[in-house]
C-alpha positions as CSV (number, residue, x, y, z in Angstrom):
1,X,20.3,-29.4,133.7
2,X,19.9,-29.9,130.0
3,X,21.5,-26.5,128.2
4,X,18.5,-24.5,126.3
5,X,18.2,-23.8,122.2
6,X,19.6,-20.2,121.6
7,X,17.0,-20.2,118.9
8,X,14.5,-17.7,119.2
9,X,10.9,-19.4,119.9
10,X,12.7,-22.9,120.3
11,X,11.7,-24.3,123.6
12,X,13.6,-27.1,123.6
13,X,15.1,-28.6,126.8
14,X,12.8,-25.8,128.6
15,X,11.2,-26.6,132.0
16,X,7.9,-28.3,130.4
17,X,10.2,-30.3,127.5
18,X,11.9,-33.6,127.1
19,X,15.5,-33.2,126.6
20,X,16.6,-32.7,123.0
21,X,20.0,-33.3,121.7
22,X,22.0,-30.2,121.8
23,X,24.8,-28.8,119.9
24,X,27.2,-26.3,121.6
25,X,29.1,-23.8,118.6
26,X,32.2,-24.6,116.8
27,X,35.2,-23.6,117.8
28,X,36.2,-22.7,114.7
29,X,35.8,-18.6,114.3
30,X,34.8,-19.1,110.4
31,X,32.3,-22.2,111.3
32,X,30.8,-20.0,114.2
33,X,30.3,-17.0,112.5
34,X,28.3,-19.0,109.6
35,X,26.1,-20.9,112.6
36,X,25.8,-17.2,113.9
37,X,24.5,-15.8,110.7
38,X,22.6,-18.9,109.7
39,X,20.1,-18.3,112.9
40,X,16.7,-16.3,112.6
41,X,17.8,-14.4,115.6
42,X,20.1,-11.7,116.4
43,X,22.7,-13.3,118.5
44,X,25.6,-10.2,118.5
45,X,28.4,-12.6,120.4
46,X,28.3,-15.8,120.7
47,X,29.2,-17.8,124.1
48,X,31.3,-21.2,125.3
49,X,27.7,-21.8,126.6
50,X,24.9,-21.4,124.3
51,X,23.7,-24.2,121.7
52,X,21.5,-25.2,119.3
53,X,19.4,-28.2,119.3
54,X,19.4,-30.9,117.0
55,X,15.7,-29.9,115.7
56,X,17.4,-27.5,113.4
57,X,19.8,-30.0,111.7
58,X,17.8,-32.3,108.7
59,X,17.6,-36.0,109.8
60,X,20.7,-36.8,107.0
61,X,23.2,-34.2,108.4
62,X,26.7,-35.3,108.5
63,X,28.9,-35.4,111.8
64,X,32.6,-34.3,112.4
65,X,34.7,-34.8,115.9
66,X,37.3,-32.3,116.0
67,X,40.6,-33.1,117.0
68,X,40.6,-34.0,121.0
69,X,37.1,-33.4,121.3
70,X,34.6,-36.3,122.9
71,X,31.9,-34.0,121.3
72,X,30.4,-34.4,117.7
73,X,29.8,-31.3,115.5
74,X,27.4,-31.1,112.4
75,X,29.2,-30.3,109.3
76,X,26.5,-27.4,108.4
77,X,24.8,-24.1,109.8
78,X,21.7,-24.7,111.5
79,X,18.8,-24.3,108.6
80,X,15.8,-25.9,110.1
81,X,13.6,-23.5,111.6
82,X,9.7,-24.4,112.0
83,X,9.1,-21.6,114.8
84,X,9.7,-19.2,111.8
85,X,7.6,-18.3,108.7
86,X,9.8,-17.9,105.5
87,X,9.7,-14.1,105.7
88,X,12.1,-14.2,108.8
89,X,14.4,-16.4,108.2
90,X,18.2,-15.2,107.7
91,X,18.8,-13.5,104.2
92,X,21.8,-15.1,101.9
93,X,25.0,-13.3,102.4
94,X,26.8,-12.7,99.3
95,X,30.5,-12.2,99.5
């Protein structure tokens, strides 16, 4: 079974959906944290399990393969968020 979008109000690769591309959380405790942050939703911890769907990448984002891995990664948070109106989406963290 197709792993489900941790984005709240994404229904991707839900019962009634095609399967969607999905992106499972770098490795990387940095990278994660930014993915984390980067989300319209409060996710406290993140799992080995959850992902993100490739809906919430633009079309031009670039690709990495980290070391060992037959999985790619994309280069940048998630930022595509349609579900959402611009009033919810994640504030810039300064620091």
């Amino acid at each position: 079974m197709p792993r489900r979008c941790c984005v709240a109000l994404c229904k991707s690769n839900h019962d009634s959906q095609e399967y969607i591309t999905t992106y499972r959380f770098p490795k990387d405790p940095e990278q994660r944290e930014r993915w984390r942050l980067s989300l319209p939703n409060v996710i406290k911890t993140v799992t080995d399990d959850m992902v993100v769907c490739i809906k919430h990448f633009p079309e031009n984002e670039e690709f990495y393969r980290p070391y060992r891995s037959p999985h790619l990664i994309p280069k940048n948070p998630p930022s595509l968020f349609p579900e959402f109106s611009t009033t919810f989406l994640p504030q810039t963290h300064s620091g």
